[in-house]
C-alpha positions as CSV (number, residue, x, y, z in Angstrom):
1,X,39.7,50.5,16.2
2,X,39.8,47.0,18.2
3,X,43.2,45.5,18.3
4,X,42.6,42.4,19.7
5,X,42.1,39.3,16.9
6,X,41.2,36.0,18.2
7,X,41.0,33.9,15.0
8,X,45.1,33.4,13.6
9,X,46.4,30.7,12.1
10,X,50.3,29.6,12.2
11,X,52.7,27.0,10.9
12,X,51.3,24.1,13.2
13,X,48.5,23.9,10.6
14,X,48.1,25.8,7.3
15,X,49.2,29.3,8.2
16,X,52.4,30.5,7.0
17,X,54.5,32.3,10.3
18,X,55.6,30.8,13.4
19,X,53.5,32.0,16.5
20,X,56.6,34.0,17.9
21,X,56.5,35.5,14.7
22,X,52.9,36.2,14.8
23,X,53.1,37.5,18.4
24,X,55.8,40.2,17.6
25,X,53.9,41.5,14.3
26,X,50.9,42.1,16.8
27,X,53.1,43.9,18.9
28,X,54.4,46.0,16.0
29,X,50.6,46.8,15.4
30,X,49.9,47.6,18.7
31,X,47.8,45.0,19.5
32,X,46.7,44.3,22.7
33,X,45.2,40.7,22.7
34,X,46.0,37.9,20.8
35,X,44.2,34.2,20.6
36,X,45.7,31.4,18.9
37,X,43.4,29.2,17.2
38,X,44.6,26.3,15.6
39,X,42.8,23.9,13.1
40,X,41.7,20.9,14.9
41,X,42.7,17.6,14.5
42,X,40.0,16.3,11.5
43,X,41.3,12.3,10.6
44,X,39.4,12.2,7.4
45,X,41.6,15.3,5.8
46,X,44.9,15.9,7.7
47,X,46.3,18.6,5.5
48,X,45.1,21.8,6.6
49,X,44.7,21.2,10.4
50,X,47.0,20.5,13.0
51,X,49.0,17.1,13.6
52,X,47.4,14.6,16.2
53,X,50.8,14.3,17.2
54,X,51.3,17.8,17.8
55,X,49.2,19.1,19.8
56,X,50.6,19.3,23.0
57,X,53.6,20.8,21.7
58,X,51.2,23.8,20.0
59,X,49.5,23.9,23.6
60,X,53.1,24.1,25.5
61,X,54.6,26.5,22.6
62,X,51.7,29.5,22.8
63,X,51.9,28.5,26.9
64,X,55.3,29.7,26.7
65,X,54.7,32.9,24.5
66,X,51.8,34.0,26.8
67,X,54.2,33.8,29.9
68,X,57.2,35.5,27.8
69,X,55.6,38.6,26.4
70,X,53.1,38.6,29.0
71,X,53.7,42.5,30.0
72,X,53.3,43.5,26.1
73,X,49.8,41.7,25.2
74,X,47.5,39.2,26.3
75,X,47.8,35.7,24.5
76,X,45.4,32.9,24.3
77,X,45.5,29.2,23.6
78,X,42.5,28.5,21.7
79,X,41.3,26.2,18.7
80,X,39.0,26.4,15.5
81,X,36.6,23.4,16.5
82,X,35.4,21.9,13.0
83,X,32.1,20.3,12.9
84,X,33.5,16.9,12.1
85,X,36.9,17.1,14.4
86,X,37.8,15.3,17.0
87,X,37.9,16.8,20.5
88,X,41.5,18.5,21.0
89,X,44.3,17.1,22.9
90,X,44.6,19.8,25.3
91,X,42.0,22.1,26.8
92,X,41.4,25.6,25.2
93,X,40.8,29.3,26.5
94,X,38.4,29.2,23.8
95,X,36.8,27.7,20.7
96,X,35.4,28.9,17.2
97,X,32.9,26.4,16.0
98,X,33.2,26.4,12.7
99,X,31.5,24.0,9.9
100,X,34.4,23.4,6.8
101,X,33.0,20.2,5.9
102,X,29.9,18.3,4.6
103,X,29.3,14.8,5.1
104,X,27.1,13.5,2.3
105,X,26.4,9.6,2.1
106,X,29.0,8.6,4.6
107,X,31.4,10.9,2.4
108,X,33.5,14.8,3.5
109,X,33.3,17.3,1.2
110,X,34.7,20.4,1.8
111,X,32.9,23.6,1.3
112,X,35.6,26.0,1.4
113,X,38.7,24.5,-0.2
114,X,37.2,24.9,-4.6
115,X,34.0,25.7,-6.7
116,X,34.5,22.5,-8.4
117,X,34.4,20.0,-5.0
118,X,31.5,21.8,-4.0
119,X,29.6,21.5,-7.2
120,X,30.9,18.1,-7.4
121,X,29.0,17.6,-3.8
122,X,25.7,19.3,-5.2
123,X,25.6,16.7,-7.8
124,X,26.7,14.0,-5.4
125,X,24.0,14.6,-3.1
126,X,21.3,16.2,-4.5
127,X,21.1,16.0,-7.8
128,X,23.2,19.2,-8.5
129,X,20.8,21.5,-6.4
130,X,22.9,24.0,-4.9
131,X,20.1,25.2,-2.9
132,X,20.1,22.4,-1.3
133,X,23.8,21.7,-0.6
134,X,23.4,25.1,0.9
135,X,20.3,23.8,3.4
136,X,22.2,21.1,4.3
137,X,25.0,23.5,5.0
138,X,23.4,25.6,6.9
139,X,21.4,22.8,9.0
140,X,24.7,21.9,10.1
141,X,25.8,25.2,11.1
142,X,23.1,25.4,13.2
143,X,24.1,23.1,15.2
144,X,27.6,24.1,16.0
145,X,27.8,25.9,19.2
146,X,26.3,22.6,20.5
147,X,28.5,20.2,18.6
148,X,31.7,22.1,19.0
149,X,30.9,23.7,22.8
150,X,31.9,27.4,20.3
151,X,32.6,30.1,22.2
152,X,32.5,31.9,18.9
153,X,30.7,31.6,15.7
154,X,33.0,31.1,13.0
155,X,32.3,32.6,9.3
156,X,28.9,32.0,9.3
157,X,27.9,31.7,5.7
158,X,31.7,30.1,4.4
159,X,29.3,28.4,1.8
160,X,29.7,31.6,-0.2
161,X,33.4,31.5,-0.7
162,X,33.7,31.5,-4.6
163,X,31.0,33.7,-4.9
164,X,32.6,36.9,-6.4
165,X,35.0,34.9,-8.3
166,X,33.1,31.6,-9.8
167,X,29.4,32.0,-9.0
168,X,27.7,28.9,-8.2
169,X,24.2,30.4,-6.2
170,X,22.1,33.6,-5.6
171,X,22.5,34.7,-2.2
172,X,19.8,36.5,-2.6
173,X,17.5,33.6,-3.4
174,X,14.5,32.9,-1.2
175,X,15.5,29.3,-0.6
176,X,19.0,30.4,0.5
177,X,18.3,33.5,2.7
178,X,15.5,30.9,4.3
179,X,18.0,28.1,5.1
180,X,20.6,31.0,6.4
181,X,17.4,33.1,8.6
182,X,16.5,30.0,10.1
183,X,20.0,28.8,11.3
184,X,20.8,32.3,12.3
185,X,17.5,31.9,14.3
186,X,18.8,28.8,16.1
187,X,22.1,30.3,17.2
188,X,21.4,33.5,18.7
189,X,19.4,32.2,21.9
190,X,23.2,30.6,22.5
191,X,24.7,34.0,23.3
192,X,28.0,33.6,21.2
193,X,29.5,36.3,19.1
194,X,29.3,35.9,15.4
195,X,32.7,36.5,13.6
196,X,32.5,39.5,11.4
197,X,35.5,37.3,9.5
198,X,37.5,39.0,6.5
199,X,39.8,36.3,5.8
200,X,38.1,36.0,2.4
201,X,38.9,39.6,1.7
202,X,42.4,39.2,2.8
203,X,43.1,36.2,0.2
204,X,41.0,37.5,-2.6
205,X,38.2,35.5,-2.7
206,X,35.9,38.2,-2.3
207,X,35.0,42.0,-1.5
208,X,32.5,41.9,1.8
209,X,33.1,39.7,5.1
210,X,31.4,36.7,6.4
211,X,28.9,37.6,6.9
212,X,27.1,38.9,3.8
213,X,25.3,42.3,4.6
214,X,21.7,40.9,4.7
215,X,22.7,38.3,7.0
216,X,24.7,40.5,9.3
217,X,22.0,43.2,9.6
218,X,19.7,39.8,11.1
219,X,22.1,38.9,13.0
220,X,22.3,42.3,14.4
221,X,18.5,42.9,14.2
222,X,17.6,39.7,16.5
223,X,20.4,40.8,19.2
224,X,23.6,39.1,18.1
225,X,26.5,40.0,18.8
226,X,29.5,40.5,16.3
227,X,33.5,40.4,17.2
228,X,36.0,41.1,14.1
229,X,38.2,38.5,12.8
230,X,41.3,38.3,10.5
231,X,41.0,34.5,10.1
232,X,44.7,35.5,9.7
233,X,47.2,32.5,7.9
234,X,50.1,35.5,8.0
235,X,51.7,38.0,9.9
236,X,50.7,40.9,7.4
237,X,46.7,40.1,7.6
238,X,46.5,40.0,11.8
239,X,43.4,42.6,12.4
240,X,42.7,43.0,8.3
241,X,40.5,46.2,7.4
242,X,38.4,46.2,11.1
243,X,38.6,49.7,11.0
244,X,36.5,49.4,7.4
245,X,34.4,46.7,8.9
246,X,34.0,48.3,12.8
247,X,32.8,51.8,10.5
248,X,30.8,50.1,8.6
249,X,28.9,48.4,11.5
250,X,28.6,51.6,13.4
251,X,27.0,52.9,9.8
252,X,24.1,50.5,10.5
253,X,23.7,51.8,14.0
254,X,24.8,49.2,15.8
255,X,28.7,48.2,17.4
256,X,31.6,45.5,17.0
257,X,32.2,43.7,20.6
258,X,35.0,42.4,22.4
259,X,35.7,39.3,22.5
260,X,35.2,38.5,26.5
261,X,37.1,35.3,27.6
């Protein structure tokens, strides 16, 4: 089993522990590396990410943790990168490029936060064709490494949140798994890892990572590379089921990496 999670959320932006607290449940699990990666700074919403006005006290606080429990596991200061953010206030060990946001007709609409904003921004734009929402989504995910400068790929297919709970698309449509091949086709020649991400599992919204099964075995299939991540908002979900996910990887044939800083 890996113990090493790089994708943890705390109370600078919507997680629910401090990082001290975070950093001594992953010593209680054993854990051997730990990265920090903090919303970053989007002005159009300001309620889930991190404070402009406090970042460089995040940077200075997991700074000081990485030098105080430096002989019991390996921390890092890193950042989720949205699409749409501005650049961060201090510089990272790492980022995870991650698309939580459309912008439609000069207009944000977030893809993750309810079924009902995203069908509301299926209508908005295009005529309530959720197929298309999700080409436009996916258009802009292939972008990301470049946009953000990701180190990581960050839940590849978050589209699909509601899924289990309030379908709104097949993901097993032709016009979706299209729009998904082709952006998993423009990422790969990048070289970054692709989460294997069970945050959604954790909260439950559904019953399989990002990403879905088809997806992951193209990934996989065209050379990607895959790290696990908790997407972790609390102490009790740091490294959530990677022993499932890692055995069910190895299953296909193929292996989980580390994450290599």
């Amino acid at each position: 089993m890996i113990l090493e999670d790089f994708h943890v959320h705390t109370c600078f932006c919507d997680g629910k522990n401090s990082p001290e607290e975070m950093v001594l449940a992953a010593i209680s699990k054993g854990m051997t590396k730990l990265g920090f990666s903090v919303h970053s700074y989007t002005p159009f919403e300001t309620t889930y990410c991190i404070k402009k006005e406090k970042q460089a006290e995040y940077a200075a606080c997991i700074l000081s943790l990485k030098e105080k429990y430096k002989d019991k596991i390996s921390i890092f200061l890193g950042v989720e990168q949205d699409y749409y953010a501005d650049e961060p206030a201090f510089e990272p060990d790492y980022r995870i490029g991650s698309v939580h946001y459309l912008k439609i007709k000069n207009q944000f609409f977030p893809v993750d936060e309810n079924a009902v904003l995203l069908k509301k921004a299926a209508d908005f734009g295009f005529g309530g064709d959720m197929y298309a929402l999700c080409e436009a989504y996916f258009a802009t995910v292939s972008d990301v490494v470049k946009k953000t400068k990701a180190d990581i790929i960050g839940h590849f297919d978050l589209i699909s949140k509601f899924n289990d709970v309030s379908p709104l698309f097949d993901e097993n449509n032709p016009r979706y798994i299209a729009a998904a091949n082709k952006a998993i086709d423009a990422l790969i020649p990048f070289n970054k890892p692709f989460e294997l991400n069970t945050g959604a599992i954790s909260k439950g919204y559904k019953k399989m990572p990002y990403p879905n099964p088809k997806l992951l075995k193209r990934i996989l299939d065209k050379g990607g590379k895959l790290i696990l991540s908790s997407d972790a908002h609390e102490c009790g979900t740091l490294c959530f089921q990677f022993d499932k996910w890692g055995n069910f990887v190895s299953n296909l044939g193929y292996t989980v990496s580390k994450f290599e800083l």
